[in-house]
TORPAVEX-624528 format. One record per residue: residue number from 1; x negated, y negated, z negated of N, C-alpha, C, O in turn; residue in three letters. Coordinates in Angstrom, 3 decimals. Layout:
! TORPAVEX-624528
> n / neast / nnorth / nup / caeast / canorth / caup / ceast / cnorth / cup / oeast / onorth / oup / res
> NUM / X / Y / Z / X / Y / Z / X / Y / Z / X / Y / Z / ALA
...
This chain:
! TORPAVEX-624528
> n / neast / nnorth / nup / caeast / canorth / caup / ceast / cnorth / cup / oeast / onorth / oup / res
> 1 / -89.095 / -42.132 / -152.234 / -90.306 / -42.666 / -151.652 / -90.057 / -43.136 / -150.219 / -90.629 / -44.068 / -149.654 / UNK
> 2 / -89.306 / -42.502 / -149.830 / -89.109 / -42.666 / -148.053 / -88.210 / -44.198 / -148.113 / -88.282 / -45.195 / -147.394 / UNK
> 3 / -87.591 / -43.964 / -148.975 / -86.564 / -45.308 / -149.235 / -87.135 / -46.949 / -149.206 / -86.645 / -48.022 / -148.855 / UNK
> 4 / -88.466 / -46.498 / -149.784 / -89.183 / -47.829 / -149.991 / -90.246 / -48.198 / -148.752 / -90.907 / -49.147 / -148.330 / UNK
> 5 / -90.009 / -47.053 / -148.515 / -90.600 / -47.769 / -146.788 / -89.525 / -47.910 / -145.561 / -89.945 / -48.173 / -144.434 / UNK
> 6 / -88.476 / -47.773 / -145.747 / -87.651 / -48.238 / -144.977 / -87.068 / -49.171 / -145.112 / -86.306 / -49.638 / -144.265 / UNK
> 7 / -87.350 / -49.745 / -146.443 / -86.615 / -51.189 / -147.087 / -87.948 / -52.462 / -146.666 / -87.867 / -53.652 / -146.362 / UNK
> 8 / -89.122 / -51.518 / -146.830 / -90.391 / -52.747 / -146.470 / -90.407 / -52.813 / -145.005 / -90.998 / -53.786 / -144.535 / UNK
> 9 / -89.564 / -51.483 / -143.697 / -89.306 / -51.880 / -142.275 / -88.523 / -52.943 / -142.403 / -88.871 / -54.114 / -142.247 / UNK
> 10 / -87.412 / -52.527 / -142.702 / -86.464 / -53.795 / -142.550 / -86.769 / -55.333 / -143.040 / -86.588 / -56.427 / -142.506 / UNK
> 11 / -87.158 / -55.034 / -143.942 / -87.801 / -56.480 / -144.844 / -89.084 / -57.103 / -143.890 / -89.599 / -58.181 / -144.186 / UNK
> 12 / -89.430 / -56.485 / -142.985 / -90.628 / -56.887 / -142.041 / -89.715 / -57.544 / -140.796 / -90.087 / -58.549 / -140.191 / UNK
> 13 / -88.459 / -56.829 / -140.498 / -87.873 / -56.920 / -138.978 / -87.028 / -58.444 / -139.611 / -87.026 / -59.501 / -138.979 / UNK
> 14 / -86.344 / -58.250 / -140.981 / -85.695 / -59.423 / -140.953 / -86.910 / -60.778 / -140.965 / -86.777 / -61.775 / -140.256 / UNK
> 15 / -87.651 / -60.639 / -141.570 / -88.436 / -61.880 / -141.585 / -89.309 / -62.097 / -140.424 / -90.116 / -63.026 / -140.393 / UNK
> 16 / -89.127 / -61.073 / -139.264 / -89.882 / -61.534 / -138.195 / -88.711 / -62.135 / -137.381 / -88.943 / -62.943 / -136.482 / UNK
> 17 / -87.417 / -61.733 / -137.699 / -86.303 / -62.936 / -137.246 / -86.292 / -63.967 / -137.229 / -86.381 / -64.532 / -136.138 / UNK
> 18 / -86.175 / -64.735 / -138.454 / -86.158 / -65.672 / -139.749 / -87.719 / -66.559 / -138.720 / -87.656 / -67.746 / -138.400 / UNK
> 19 / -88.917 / -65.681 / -138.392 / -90.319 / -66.550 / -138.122 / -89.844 / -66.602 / -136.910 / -89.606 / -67.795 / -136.726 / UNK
> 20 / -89.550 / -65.985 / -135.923 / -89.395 / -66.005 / -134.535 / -88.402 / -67.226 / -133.990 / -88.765 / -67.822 / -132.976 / UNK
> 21 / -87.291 / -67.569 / -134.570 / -86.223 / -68.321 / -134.488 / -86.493 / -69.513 / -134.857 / -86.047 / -70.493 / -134.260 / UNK
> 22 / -87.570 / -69.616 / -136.310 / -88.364 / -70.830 / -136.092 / -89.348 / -71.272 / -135.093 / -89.529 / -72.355 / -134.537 / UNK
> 23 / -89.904 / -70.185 / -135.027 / -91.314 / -71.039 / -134.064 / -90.456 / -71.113 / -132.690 / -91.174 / -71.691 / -131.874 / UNK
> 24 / -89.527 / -70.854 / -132.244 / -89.085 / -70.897 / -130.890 / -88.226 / -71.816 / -130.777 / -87.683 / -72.077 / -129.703 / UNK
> 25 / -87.916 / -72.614 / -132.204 / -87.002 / -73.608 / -131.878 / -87.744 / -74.804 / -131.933 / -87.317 / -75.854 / -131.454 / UNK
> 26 / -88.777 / -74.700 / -132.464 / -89.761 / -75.852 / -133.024 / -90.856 / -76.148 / -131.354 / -91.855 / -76.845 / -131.177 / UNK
> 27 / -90.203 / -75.408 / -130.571 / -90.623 / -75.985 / -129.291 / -89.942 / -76.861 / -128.429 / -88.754 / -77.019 / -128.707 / UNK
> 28 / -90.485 / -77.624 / -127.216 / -89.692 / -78.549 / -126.730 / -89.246 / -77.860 / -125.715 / -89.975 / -77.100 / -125.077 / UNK
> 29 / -88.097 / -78.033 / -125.475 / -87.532 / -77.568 / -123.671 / -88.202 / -77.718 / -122.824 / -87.840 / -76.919 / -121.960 / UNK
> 30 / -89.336 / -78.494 / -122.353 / -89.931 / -78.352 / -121.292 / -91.228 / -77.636 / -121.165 / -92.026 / -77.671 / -120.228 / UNK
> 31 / -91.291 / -76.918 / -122.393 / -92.256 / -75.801 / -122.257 / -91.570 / -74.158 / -122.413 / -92.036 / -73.158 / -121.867 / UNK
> 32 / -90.757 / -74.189 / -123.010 / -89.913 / -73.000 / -123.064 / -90.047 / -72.210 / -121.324 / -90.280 / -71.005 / -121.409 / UNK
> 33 / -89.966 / -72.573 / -120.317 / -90.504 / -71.458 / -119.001 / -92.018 / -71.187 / -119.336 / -92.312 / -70.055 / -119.719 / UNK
> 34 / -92.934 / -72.080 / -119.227 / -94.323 / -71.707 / -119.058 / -94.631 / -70.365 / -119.939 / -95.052 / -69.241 / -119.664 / UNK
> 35 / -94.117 / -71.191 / -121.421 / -94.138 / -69.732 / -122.334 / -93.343 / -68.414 / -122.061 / -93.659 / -67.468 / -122.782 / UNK
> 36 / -92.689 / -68.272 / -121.441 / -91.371 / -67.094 / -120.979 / -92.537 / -66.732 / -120.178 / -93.098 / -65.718 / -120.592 / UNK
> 37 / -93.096 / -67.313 / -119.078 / -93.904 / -66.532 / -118.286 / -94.912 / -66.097 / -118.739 / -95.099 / -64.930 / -118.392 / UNK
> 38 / -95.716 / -66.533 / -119.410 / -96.838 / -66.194 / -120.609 / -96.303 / -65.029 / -121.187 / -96.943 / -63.979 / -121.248 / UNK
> 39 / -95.187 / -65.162 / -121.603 / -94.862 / -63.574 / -122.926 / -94.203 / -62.455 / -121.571 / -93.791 / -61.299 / -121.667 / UNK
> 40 / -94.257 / -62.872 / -121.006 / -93.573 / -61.209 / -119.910 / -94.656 / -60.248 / -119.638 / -94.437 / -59.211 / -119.012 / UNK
> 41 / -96.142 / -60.652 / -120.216 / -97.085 / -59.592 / -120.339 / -96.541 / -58.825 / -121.452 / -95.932 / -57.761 / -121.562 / UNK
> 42 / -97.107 / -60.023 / -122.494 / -96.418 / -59.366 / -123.684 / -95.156 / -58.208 / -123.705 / -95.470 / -57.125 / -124.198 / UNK
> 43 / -93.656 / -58.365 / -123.174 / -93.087 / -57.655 / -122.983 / -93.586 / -56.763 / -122.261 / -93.692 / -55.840 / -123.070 / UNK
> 44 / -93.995 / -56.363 / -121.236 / -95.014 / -55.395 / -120.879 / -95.140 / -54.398 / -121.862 / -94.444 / -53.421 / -122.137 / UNK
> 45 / -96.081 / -54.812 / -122.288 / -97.086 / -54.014 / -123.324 / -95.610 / -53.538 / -124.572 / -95.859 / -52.526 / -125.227 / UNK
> 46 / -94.526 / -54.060 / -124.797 / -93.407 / -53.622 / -125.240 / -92.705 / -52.407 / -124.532 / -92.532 / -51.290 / -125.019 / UNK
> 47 / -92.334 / -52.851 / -123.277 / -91.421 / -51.654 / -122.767 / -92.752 / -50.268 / -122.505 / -92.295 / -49.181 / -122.151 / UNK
> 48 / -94.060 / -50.359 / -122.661 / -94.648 / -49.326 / -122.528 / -94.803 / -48.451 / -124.245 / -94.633 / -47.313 / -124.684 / UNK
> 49 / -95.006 / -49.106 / -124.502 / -94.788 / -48.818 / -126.556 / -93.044 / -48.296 / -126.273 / -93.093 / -47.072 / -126.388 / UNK
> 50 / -92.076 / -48.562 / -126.068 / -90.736 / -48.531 / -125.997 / -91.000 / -47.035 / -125.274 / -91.616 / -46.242 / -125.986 / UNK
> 51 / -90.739 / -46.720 / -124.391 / -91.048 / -45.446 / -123.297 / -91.865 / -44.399 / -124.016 / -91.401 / -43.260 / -123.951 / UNK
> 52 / -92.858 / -44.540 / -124.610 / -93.623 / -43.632 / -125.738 / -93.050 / -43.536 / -126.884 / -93.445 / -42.603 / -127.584 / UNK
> 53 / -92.141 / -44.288 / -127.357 / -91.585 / -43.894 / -128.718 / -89.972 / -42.859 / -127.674 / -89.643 / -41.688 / -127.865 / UNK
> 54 / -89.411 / -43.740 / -126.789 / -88.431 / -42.685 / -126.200 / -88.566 / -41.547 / -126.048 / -87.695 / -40.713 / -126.293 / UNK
> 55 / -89.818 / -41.283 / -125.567 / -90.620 / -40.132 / -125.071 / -90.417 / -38.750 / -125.953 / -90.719 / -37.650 / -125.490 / UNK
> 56 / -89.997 / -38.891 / -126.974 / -90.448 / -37.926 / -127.804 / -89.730 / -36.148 / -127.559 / -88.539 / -35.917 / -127.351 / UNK
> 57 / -90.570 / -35.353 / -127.636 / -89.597 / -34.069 / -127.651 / -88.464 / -33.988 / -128.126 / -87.552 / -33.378 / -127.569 / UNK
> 58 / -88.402 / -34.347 / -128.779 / -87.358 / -33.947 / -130.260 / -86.196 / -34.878 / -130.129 / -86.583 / -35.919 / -129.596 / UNK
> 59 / -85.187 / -34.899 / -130.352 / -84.172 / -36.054 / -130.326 / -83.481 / -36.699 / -131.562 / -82.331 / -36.361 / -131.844 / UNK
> 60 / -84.153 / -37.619 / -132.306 / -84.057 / -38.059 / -133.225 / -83.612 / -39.593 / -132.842 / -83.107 / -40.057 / -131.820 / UNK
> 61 / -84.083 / -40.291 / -134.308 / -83.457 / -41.818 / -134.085 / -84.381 / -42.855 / -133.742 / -84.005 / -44.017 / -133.589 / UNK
> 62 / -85.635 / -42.476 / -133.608 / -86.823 / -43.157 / -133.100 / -86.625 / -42.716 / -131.266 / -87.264 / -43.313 / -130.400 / UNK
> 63 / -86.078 / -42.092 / -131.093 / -86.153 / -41.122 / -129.813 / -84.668 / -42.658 / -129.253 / -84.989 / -43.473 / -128.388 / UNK
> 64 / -83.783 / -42.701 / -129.668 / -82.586 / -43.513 / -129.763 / -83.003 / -45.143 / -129.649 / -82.632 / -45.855 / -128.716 / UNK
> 65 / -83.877 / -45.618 / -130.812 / -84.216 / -46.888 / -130.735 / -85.026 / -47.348 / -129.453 / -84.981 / -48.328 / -128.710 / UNK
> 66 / -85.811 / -46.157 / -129.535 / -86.918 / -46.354 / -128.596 / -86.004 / -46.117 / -126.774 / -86.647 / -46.097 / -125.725 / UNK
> 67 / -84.875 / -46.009 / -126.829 / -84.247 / -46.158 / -125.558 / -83.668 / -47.588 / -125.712 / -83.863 / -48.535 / -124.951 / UNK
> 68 / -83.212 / -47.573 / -126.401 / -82.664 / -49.109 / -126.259 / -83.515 / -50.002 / -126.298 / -83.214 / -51.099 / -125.827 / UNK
> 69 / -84.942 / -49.773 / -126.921 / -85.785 / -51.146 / -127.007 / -86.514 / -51.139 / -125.285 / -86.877 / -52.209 / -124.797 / UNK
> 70 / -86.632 / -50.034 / -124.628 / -86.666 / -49.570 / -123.091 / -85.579 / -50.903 / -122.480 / -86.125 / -51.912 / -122.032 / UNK
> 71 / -84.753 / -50.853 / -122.493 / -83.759 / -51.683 / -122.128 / -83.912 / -53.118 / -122.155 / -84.061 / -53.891 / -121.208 / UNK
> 72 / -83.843 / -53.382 / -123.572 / -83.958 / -54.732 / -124.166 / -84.776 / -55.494 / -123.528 / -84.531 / -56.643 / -123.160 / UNK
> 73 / -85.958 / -54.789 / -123.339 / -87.237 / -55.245 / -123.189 / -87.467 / -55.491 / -121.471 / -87.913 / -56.475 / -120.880 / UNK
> 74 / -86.855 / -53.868 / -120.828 / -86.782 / -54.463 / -119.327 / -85.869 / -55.515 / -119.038 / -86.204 / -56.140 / -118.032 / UNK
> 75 / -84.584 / -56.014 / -119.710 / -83.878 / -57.248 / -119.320 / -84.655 / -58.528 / -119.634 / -84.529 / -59.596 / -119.035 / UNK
> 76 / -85.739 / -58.190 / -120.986 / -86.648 / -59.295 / -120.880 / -87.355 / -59.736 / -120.235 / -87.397 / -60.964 / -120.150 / UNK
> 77 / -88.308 / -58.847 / -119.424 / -89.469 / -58.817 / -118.413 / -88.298 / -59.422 / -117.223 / -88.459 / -60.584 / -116.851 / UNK
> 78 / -87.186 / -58.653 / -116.669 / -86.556 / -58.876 / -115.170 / -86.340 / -60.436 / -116.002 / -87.327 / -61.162 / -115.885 / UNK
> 79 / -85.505 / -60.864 / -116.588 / -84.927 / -62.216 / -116.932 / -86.321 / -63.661 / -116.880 / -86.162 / -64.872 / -116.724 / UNK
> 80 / -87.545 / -62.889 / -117.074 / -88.678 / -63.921 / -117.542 / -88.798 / -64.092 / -116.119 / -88.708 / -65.247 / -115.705 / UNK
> 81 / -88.966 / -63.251 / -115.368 / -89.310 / -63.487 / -113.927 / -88.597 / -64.208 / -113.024 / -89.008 / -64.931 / -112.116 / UNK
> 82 / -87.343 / -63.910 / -113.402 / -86.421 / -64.525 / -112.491 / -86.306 / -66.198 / -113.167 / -86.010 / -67.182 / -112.488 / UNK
> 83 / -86.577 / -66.213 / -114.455 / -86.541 / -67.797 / -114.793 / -87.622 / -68.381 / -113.881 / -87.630 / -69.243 / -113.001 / UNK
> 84 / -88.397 / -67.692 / -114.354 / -90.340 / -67.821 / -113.712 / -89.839 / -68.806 / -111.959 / -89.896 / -69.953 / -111.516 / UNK
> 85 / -89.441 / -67.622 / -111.573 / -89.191 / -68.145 / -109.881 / -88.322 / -68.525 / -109.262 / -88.103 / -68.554 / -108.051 / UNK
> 86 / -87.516 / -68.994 / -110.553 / -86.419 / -70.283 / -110.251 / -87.256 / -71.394 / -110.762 / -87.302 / -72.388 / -110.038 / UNK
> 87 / -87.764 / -71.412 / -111.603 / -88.748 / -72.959 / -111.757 / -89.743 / -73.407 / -111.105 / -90.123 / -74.575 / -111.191 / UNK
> 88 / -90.535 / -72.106 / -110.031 / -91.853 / -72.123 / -109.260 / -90.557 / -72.655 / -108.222 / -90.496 / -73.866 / -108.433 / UNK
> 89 / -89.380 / -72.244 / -107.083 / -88.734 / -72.709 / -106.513 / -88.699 / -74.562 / -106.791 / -88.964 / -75.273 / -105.821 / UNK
> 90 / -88.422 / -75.102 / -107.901 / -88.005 / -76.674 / -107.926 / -89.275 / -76.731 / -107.371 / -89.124 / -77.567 / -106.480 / UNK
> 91 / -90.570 / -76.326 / -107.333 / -91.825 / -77.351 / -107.247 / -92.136 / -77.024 / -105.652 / -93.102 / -77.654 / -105.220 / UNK
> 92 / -91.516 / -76.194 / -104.756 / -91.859 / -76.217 / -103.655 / -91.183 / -77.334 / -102.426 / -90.006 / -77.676 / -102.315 / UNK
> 93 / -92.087 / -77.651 / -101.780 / -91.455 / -79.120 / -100.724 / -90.831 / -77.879 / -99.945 / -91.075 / -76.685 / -99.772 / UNK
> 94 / -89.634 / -79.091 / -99.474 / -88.726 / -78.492 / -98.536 / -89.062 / -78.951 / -97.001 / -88.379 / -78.530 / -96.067 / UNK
């Protein structure tokens, strides 16, 4: 029983690959920052979900994922920002 819900996780994570890789390519380059800055809430609301699954007493493999998605997620947020205010930089007069 446990088996078939770990096959319908994975079967959820691969096809949110598979959707993600489309809709992000099916954009044009010159919107790709605006949206980066737009989703670094989003990541937000990730590395705090991330930190609560780390969180846990116990040291298991949710305890494990949930450190690395801590990670993942803060290189996402620092990386969105720093794109963020390298592109707010081109628009300022010198």
């Amino acid at each position: 029983m446990e088996s078939v819900g770990l096959m319908m996780l994975i079967y959820v994570f691969v096809l949110a690959i598979f959707v993600g890789f489309e809709l992000i390519s099916k954009v044009p380059p010159i919107l790709h920052t605006p949206l980066m800055s737009g989703s670094n809430a989003i990541s937000g609301i990730t590395v705090i979900g991330a930190i609560l699954a780390s969180g846990a007493e116990e040291f298991t493999l949710s305890t494990i994922l949930g450190t690395i998605a801590v990670a993942f997620a803060m290189i996402n947020v620092v990386g969105g920002f720093l794109v963020t205010d390298r592109m707010l930089k081109m628009f300022k007069k010198k």
